[in-house]
MDTraj code that builds the backbone (N, CA, C; nanometers):
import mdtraj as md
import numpy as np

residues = "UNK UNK UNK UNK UNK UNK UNK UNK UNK UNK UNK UNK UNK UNK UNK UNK UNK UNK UNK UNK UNK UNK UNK UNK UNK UNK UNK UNK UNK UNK UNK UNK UNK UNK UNK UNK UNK UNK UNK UNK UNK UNK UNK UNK UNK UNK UNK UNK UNK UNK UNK UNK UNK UNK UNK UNK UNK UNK UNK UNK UNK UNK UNK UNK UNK UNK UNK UNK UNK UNK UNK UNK UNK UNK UNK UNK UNK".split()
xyz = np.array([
    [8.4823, 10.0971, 10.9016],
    [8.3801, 10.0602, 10.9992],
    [8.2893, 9.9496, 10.9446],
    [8.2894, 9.9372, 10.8119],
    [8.2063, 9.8338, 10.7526],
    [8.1952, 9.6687, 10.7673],
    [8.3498, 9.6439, 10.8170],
    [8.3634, 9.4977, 10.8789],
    [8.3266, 9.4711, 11.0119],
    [8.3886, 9.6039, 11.1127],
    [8.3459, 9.6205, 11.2100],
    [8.1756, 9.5793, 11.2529],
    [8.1277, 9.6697, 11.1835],
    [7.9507, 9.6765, 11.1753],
    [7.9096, 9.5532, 11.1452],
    [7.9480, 9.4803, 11.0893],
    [7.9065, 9.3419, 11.0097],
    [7.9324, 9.2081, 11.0802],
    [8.0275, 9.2825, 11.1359],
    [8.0842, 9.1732, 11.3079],
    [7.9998, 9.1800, 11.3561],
    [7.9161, 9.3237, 11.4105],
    [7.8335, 9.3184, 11.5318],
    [7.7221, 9.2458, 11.4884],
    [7.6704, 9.3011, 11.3450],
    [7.5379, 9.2357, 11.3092],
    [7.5357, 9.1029, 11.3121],
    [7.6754, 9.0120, 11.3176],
    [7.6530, 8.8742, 11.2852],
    [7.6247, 8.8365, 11.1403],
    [7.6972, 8.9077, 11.0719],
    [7.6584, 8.8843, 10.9013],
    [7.8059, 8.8900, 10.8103],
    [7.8927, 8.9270, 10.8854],
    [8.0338, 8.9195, 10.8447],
    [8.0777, 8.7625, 10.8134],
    [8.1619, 8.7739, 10.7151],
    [8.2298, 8.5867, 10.6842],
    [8.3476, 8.5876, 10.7669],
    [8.3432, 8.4480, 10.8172],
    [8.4574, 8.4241, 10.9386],
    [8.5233, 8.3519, 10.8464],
    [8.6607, 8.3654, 10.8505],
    [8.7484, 8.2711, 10.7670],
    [8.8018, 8.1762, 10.8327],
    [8.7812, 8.0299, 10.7639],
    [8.8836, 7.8837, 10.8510],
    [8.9900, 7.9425, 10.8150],
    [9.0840, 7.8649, 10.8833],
    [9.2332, 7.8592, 10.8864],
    [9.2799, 7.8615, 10.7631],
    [9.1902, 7.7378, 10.6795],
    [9.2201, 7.6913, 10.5637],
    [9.2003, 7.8201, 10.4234],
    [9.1038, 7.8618, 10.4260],
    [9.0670, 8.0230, 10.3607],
    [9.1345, 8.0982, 10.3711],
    [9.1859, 8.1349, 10.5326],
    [9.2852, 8.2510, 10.5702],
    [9.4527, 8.1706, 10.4907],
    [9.4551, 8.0578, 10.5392],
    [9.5873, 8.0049, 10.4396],
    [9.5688, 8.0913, 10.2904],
    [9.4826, 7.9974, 10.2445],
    [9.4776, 8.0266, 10.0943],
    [9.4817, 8.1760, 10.0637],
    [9.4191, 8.2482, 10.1217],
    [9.4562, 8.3765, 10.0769],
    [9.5637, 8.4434, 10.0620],
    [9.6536, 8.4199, 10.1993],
    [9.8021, 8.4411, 10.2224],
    [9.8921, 8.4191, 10.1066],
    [9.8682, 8.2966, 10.0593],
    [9.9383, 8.2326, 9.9795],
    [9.9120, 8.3231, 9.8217],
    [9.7622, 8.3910, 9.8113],
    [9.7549, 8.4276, 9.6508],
    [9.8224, 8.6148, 9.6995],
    [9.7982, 8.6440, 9.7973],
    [9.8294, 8.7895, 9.8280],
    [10.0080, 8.7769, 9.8322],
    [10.0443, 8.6250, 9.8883],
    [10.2507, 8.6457, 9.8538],
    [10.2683, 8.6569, 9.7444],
    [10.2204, 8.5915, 9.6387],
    [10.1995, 8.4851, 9.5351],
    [10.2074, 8.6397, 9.4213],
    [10.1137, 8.7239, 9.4781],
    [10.0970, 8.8427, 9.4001],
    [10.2002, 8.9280, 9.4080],
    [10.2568, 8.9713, 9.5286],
    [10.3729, 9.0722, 9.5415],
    [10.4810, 9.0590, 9.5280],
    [10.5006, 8.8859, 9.4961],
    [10.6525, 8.8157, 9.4834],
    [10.6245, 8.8545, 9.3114],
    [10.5497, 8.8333, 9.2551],
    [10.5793, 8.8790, 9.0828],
    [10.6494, 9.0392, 9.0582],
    [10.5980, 9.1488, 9.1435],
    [10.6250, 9.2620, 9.1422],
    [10.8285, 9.2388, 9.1816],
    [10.8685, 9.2418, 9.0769],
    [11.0621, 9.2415, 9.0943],
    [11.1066, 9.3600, 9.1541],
    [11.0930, 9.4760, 9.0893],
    [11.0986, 9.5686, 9.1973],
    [11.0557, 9.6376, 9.2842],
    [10.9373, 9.5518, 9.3859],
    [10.9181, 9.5672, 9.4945],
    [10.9643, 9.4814, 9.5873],
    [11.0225, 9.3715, 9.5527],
    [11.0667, 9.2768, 9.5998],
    [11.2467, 9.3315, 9.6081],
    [11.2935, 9.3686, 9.5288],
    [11.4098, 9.4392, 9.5272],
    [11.4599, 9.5272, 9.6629],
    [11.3450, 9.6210, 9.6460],
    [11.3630, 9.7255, 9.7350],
    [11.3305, 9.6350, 9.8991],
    [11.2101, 9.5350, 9.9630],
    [11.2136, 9.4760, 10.0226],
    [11.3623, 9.4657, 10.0668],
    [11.4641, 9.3690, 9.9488],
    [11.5449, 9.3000, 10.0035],
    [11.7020, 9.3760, 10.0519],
    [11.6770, 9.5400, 9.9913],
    [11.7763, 9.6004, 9.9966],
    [11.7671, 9.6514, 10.1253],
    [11.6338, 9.6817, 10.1858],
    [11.6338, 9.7541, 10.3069],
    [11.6217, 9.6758, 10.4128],
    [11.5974, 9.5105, 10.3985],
    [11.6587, 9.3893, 10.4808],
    [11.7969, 9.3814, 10.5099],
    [11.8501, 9.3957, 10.3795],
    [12.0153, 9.3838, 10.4151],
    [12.1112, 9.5264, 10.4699],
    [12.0284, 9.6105, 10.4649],
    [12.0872, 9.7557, 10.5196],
    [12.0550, 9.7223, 10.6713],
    [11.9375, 9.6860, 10.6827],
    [11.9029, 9.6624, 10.8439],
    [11.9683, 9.5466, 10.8996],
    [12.0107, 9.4387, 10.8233],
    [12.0926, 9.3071, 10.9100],
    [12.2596, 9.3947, 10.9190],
    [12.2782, 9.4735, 10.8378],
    [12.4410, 9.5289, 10.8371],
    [12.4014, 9.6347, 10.8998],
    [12.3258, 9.7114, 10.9874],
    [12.3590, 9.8071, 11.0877],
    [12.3503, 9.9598, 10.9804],
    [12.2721, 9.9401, 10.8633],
    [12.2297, 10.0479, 10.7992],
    [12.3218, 10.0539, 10.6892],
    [12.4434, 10.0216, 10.7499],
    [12.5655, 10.0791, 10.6585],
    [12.6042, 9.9638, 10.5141],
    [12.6508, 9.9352, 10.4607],
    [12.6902, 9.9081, 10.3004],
    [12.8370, 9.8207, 10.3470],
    [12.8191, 9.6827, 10.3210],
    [12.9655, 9.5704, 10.3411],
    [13.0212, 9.5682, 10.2029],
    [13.0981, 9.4601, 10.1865],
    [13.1596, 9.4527, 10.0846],
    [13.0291, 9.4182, 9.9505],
    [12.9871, 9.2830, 10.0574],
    [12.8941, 9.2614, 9.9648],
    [12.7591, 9.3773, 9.8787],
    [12.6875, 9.3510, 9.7413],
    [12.6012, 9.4326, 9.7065],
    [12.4830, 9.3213, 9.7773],
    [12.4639, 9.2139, 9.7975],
    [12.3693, 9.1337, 9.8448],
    [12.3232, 9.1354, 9.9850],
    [12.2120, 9.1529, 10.0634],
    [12.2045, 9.1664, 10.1805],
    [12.1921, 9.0128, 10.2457],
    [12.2077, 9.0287, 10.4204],
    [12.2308, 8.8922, 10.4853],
    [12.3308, 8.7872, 10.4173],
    [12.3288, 8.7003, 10.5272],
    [12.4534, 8.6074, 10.5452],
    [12.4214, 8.4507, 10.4593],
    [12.5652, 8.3982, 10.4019],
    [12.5454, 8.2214, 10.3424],
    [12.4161, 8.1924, 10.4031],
    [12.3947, 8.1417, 10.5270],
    [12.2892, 8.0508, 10.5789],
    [12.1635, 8.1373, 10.5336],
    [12.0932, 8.2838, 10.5120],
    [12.0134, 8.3295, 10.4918],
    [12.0049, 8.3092, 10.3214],
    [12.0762, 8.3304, 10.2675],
    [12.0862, 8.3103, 10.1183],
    [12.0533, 8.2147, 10.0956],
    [12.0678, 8.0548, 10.1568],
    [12.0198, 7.8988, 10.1328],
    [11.9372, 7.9017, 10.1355],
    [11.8841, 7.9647, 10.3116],
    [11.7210, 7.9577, 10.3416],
    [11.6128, 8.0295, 10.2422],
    [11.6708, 8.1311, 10.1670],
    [11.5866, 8.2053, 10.0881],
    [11.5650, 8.1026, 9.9190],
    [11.6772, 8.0061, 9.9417],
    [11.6721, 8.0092, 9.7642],
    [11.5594, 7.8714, 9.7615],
    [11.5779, 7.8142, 9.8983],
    [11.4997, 7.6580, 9.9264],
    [11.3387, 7.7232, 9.9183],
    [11.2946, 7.8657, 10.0446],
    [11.1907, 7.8958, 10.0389],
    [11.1458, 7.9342, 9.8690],
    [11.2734, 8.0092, 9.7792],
    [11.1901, 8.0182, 9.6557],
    [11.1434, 7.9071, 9.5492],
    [11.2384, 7.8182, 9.5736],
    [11.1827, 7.6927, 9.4822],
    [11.0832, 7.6362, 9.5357],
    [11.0612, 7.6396, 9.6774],
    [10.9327, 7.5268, 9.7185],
    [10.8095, 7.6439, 9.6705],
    [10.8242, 7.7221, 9.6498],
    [10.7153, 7.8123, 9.6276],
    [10.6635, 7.7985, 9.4558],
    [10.7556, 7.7502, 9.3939],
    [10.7183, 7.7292, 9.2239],
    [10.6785, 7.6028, 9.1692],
])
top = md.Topology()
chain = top.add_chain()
for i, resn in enumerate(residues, 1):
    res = top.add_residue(resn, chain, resSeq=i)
    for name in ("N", "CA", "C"):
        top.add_atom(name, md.element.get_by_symbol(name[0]), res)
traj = md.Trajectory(xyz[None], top)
């Protein structure tokens, strides 16, 4: 209720776009270091793109998702 309340009073900090960016970025920034939480993330992505069940592959999602993921991790370092 404490942000709430602080809304009403008019004393709460409004975040620019630019703030709300930046934060995003240190809160990914933080949970992408955690390996096995990021693990488990990616195992229960690829159980859910394969219909729950287990393919040949141990890797979840398809070539084109695997590119898109490896481009998003380098632009990120």
């Amino acid at each position: 209720m404490g942000g709430k309340a602080a809304h009403e009073k008019g004393t709460a900090h409004e975040f620019s776009s630019r703030e709300a960016c930046e934060a995003g970025k240190k809160g990914g920034q933080a949970v992408s270091q955690d390996r096995q939480h990021m693990s488990e993330i990616g195992k229960k992505a690829g159980e859910s793109s394969h219909g729950g069940g287990q393919s040949g592959s141990s890797r979840g999602g398809n070539h084109e998702q695997h590119v898109q993921a490896s481009k998003q991790s380098h632009k990120n370092q």
